[in-house]
C-alpha positions in Angstrom: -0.6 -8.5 -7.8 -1.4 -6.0 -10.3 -0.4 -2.7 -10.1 -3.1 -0.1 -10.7 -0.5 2.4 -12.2 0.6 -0.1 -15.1 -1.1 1.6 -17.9 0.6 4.7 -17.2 3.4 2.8 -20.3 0.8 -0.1 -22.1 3.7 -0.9 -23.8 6.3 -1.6 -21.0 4.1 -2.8 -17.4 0.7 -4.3 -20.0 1.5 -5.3 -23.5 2.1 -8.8 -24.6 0.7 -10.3 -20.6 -3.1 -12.1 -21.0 -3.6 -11.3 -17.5 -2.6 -7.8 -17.4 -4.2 -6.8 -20.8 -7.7 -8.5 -19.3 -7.5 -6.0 -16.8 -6.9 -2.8 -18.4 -8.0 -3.5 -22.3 -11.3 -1.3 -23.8 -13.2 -2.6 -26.9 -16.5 -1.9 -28.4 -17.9 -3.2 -25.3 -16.5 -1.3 -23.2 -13.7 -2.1 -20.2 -12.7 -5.6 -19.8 -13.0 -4.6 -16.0 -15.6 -2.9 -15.3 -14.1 -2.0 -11.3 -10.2 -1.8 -12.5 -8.8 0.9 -10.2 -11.3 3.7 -9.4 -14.8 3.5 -10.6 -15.7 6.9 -9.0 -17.8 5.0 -6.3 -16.0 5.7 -3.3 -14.2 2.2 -3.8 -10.4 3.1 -3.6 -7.9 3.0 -6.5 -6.0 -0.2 -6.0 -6.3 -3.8 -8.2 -6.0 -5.9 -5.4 -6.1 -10.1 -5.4 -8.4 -11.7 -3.3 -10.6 -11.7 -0.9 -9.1 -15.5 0.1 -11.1 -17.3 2.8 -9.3 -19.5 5.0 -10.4 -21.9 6.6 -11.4 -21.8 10.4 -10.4 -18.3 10.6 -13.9 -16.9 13.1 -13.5 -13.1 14.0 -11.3 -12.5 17.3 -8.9 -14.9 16.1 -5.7 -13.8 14.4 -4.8 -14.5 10.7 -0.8 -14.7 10.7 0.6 -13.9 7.2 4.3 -15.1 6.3 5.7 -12.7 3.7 7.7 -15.8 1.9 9.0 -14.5 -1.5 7.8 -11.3 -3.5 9.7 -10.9 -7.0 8.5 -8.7 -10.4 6.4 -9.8 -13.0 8.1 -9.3 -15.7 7.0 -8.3 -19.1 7.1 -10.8 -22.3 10.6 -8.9 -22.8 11.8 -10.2 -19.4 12.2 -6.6 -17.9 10.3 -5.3 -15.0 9.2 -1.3 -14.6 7.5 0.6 -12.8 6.0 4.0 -12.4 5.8 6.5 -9.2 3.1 10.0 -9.5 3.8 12.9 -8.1 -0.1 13.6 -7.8 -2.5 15.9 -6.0 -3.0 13.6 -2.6 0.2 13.8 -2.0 2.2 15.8 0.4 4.2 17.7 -2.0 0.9 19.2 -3.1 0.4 21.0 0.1 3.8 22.7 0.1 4.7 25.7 -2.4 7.3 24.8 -5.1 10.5 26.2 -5.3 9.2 29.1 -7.2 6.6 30.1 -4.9 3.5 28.6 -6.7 1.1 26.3 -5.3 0.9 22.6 -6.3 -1.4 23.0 -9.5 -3.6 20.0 -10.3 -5.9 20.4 -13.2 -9.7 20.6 -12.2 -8.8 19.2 -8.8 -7.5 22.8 -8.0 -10.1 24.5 -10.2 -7.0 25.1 -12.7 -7.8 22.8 -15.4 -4.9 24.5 -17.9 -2.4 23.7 -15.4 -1.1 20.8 -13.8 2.0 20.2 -12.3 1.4 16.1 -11.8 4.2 14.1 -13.2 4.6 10.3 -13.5 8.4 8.6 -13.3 8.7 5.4 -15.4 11.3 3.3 -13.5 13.6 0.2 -14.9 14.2 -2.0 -12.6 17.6 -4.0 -13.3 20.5 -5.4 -11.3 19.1 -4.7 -7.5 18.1 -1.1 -8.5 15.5 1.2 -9.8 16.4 4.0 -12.1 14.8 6.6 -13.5 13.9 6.1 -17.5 11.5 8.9 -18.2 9.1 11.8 -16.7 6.4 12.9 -18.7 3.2 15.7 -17.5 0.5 14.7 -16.9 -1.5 15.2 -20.0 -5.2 15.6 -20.6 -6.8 12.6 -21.5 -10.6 11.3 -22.2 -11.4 8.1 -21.9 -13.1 5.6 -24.7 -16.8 6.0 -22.6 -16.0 10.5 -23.0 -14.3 10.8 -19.4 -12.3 13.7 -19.6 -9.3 13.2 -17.2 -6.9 16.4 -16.9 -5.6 15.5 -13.7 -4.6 11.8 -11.5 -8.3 11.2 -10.5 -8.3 7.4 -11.4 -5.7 5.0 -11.7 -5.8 2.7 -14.1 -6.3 5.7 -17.2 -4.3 5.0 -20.1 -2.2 7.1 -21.1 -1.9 7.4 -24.9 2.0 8.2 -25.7 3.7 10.0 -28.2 7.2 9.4 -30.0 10.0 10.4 -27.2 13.5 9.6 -26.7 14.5 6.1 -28.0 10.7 5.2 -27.5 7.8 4.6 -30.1 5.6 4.1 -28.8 2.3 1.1 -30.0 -1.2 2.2 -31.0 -2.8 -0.3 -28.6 -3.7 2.6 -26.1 -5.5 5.0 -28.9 -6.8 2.0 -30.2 -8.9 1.4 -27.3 -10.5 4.7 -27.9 -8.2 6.5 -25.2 -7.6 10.1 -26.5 -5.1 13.3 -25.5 -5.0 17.0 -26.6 -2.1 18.2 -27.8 1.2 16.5 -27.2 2.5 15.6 -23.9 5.5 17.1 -22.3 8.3 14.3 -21.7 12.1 14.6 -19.7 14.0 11.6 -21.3 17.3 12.1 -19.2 16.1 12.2 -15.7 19.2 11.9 -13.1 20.1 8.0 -13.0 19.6 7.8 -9.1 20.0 3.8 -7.9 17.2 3.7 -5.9 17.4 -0.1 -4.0 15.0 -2.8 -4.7 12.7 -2.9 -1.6 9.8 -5.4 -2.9 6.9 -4.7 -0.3 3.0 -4.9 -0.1 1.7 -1.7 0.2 -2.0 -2.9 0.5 -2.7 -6.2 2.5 -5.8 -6.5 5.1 -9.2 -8.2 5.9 -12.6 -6.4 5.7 -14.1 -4.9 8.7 -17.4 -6.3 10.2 -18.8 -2.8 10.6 -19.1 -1.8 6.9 -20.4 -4.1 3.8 -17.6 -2.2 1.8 -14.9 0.5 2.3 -12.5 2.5 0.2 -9.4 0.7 0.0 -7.3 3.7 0.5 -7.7 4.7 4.0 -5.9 1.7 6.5 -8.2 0.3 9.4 -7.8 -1.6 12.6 -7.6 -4.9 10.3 -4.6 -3.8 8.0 -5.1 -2.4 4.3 -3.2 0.4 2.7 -0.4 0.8 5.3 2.0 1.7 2.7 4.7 0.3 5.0 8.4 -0.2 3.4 8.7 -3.3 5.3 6.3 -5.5 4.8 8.8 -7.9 2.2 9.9 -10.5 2.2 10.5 -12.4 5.5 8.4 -10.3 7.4 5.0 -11.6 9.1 1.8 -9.6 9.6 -0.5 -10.4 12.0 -4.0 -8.8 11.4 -7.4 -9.3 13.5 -10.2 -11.3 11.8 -13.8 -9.5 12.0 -15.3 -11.8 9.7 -16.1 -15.3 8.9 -12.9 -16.7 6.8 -10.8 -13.6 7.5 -11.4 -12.7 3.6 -7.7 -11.5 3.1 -6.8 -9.2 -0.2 -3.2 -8.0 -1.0 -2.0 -5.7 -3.8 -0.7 -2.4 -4.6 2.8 -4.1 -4.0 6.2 -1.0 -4.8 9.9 -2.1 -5.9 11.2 0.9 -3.4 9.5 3.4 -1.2 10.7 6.2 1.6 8.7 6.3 4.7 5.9 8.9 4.5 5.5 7.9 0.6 6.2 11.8 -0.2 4.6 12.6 -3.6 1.4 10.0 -3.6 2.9 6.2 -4.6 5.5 4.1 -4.3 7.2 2.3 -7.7 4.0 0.9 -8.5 5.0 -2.6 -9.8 3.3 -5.7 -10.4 4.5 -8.1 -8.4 4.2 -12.2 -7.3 4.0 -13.2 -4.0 4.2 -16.4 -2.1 2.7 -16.1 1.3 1.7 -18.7 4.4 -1.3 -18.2 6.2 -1.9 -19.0 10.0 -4.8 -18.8 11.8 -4.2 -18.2 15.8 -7.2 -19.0 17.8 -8.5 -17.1 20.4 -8.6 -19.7 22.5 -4.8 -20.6 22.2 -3.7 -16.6 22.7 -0.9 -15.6 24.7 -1.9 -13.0 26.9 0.0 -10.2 24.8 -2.0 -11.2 21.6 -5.5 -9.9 23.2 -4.3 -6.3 22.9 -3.5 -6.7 19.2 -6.5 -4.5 17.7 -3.7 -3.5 15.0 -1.9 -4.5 12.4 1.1 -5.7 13.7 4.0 -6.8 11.8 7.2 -9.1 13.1 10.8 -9.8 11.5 13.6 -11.9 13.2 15.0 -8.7 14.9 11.9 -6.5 15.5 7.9 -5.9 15.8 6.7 -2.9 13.9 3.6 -1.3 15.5 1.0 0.9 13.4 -0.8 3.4 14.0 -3.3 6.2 12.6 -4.7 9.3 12.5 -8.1 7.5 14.1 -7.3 4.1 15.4 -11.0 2.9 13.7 -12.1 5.4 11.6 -14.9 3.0 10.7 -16.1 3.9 14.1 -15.3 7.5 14.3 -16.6 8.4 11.0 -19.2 5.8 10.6 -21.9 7.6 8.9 -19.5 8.9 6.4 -16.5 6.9 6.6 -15.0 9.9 3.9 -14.6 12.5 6.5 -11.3 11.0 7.5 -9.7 12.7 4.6 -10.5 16.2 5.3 -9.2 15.3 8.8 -6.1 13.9 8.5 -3.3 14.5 11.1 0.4 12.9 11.5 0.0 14.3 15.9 -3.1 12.5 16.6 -1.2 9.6 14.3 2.0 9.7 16.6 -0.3 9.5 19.9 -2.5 6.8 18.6 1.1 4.8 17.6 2.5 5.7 20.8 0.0 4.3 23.1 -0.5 1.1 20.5 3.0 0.3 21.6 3.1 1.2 24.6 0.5 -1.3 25.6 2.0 -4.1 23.2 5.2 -3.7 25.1 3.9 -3.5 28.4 1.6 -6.9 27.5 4.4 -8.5 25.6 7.2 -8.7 28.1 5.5 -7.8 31.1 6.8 -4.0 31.8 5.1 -1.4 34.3 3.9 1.9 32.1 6.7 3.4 33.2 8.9 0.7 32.6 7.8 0.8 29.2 7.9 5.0 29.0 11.4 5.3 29.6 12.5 1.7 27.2 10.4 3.6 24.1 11.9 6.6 24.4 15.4 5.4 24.5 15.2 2.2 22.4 12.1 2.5 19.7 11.8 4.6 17.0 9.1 6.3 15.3 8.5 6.9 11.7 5.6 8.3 9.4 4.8 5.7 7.2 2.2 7.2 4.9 0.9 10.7 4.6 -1.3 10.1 1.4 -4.1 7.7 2.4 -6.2 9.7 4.5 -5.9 8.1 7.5 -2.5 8.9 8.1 0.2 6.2 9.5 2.7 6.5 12.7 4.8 3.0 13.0 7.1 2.3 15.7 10.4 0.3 14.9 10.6 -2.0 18.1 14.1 -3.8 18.3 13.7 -7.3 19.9 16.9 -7.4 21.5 16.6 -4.5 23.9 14.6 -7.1 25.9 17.1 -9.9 25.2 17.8 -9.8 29.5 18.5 -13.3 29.9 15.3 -13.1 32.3 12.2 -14.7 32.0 9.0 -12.3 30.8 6.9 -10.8 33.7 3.9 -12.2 31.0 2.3 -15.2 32.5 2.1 -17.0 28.9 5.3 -15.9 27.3 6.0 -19.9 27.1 2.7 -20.7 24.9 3.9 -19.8 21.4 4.9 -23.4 20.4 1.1 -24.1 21.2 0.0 -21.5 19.6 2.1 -22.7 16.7 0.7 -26.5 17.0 -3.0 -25.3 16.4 -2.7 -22.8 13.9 -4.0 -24.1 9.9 -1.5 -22.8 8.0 -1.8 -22.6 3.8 0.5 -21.5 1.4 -0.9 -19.0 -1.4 0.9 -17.8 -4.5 -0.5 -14.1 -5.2 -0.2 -13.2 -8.9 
C-alpha cells in the first residue's frame, strides 16, 4: 500500500523502490501515473491497491476482512519514514494560532504569499516514530506548469534543498518539478516517541449507487475511516453492494490520535497480509442484518462507526460534494449512537433501554476523523460487559460456527 504523501522526501519514502518510483516518476512523457493521488477530478487523494473481487461475494452479503500482519516497506536502505501535513482540511485550520492569526493556506485562503502548511518527515526505528525534520510548505509547479502553493494534491514532489545533515538528489528537479525561492526547514524538532500503531486508514468496497466516488469522504461500505485500530488482529466486516465486493485498501499511518488533528496520519507505505470471508446472507445471524456499517471486531471489543450522514451517497446524491461544506461531529455522535445502540440491542438481545443505560456506563465514544468530510463518531464496545454467564436473548447467537463453515475465505498480500 502506497502512501500518497511519499514524495513529500523522493529520496527517503521513493528512491531506489521500482514500484514506488513507477508511481510517482515524470519524464518527457509525462506522469508514469496518470491518476497518482489527486487528478483534480473529484477522485480523492489516496493510492489505494485494489479493487480485488472475491469470489461469491453478491451484494447483501458480508465481506469479513482479517487484519493478519501490516509491517513498513522499507526503503533500499532498510529504514522506513514517514511524513504527517498539517494542511488546510484539517481541524487546526479552523482554529486561530497562538498568535491570533487565522490558519493561512496559500491560494486556498486567497493568501497565496502566506501559508502556514507544514509537513513532518518521521523515522521510524525501534517501535517508535520520531520526528526528523519540518519544512513549509513551499511553492511548487509541476513538470506539466501546475503551480501548487498550497497541499491541494498529494502526490506533488517536492524539490528539496541542502538542510541539516541532508543533500539532498536531483531526481525531483529532474523530473521537471520546480520551487521559488528556498524552502524554510526546522532540522531539530522535539524527539517525541510517538508508538508504532500500523493501521489502514482507507479500506472499503464501492457503493452500488454511484459509478465512482471520492475516496475521501467514508460511506455505509467502509473507505477513509481513518480509524487507529484497524491493525493488526482486528477484523472488519463491511456490506457488499456489488458483484465481487471489489475491495481496495491503502492510505495505511505508522501512528495516529483519534480525530487525526492537523489532516493525516504518518503516511507510510505499508504491506499487509489480509484474509477475506464472505458471510452469506442466507447463513446471517440475526444481529448481522442490522450491519449497514462498517463494523470492526478484536478479541476484547466491536468498534461501531458512524458519520456525519450515515449514506451521504443518498443524502447528497446529486452532488455527493455537498457533504464537505456540511460537515458536523453532533449529527456524527447521534448517527454512532443509534448505530450501536441497535447493534447491541440485535447482538445480545437487550430492550432499548437495556441497552441505554449499558452504553452510557460501559461504551465509549471517540471522534475518529474530523478531516474527510463526512466526519466519524466510533464507539469502543467492550465484549466482556456482556460476559453474564447467560445465554443471549438473540435467537441465533449459536450460528456463528455455521456462518464460519460456509464462508470462502482467501488470503491476499497487499503491497
Amino acid at each position: 500500500m502506497a502512501t500518497h504523501h511519499a514524495c513529500d522526501d523522493w529520496d527517503r519514502m521513493i528512491k531506489g523502490d521500482p514500484g514506488m518510483e513507477s508511481i510517482f516518476t515524470w519524464n518527457e512523457n509525462g506522469a508514469y501515473e496518470e491518476y497518482r493521488g489527486a487528478s483534480g477530478s473529484g477522485d480523492g487523494v489516496h493510492v489505494l491497491t485494489g479493487p480485488i473481487y472475491v469470489n461469491t461475494a453478491m451484494p447483501g452479503d458480508l465481506l469479513k476482512v482479517e487484519i493478519m500482519d501490516l509491517y513498513p516497506r522499507m526503503n533500499p536502505d532498510g529504514k522506513s519514514y514517514g511524513s504527517n501535513a498539517a494542511a488546510w482540511w484539517g481541524f487546526q485550520a479552523r482554529v486561530n494560532k497562538v498568535n491570533g492569526d487565522p490558519f493561512f493556506a496559500g491560494s486556498f485562503t486567497g493568501t497565496p504569499s502566506r501559508n502556514d502548511e507544514v509537513v513532518t518527515i518521521y523515522e521510524v526505528e525501534d517501535g517508535y516514530a520520531v520526528p526528523l525534520y519540518q519544512f513549509e510548505w513551499p511553492n511548487i509547479t509541476s513538470p506539466d506548469g501546475v503551480k501548487r502553493d498550497y497541499i491541494a494534491y498529494p502526490g506533488t514532489c517536492v524539490p528539496h534543498d541542502v538542510h541539516g545533515d541532508t543533500i539532498p538528489s536531483s531526481d525531483v528537479a529532474d523530473h521537471g518539478w520546480a520551487k521559488e525561492g528556498s524552502i524554510t526547514y526546522y532540522d531539530s524538532p522535539y524527539p517525541a516517541r510517538i508508538p508504532v500503531n500500523y493501521h489502514v486508514g482507507c479500506m472499503g468496497l464501492p457503493p452500488a449507487s454511484h459509478d465512482y466516488v471520492d475516496s475521501i469522504p467514508p460511506m455505509v461500505t467502509g473507505g477513509n475511516l481513518d480509524n487507529k485500530r484497524i491493525g493488526k488482529g482486528t477484523t472488519m466486516y463491511y456490506p457488499v453492494a456489488v458483484e465481487g465486493a471489489l475491495i481496495s485498501m491503502g492510505d495505511a499511518h505508522t501512528a495516529q490520535g483519534d480525530s487525526e488533528l492537523d489532516g493525516t496520519g504518518i503516511e507510510t507505505s505499508i504491506t499487509g497480509e489480509f484474509k477475506l470471508s464472505v458471510i452469506k446472507a442466507e447463513d446471517f445471524e440475526d444481529w448481522h442484518s442490522v450491519i449497514d456499517f462498517p463494523l470492526g471486531e478484536t478479541s476484547k471489543e466491536y468498534i461501531v462507526h458512524g458519520f456525519t450522514e450515515t449514506n451521504y451517497l443518498e443524502t447528497y446524491a446529486d452532488n455527493p460534494a455537498e457533504i464537505y461544506a456540511n460537515s458536523s461531529i453532533d449529527k456524527a455522535m447521534k448517527n454512532c449512537y443509534t448505530q450501536t445502540r441497535k447493534f447491541i440491542m440485535a447482538r445480545w438481545g437487550l430492550t432499548e433501554i437495556e441497552a441505554t443505560t449499558v452504553i452510557t456506563q460501559g461504551v465509549d465514544f471517540a471522534m475518529t476523523q474530523l478531516v474527510d468530510g463526512n466526519w466519524g463518531v466510533h464507539a469502543v464496545v467492550p465484549k466482556a460487559i456482556f460476559d453474564t454467564g447467560k445465554s443471549s436473548k438473540s435467537s441465533k447467537s449459536a450460528k456463528s460456527s455455521k456462518s464460519s463453515k460456509s464462508s470462502k475465505a482467501l488470503r491476499r498480500r497487499a503491497l
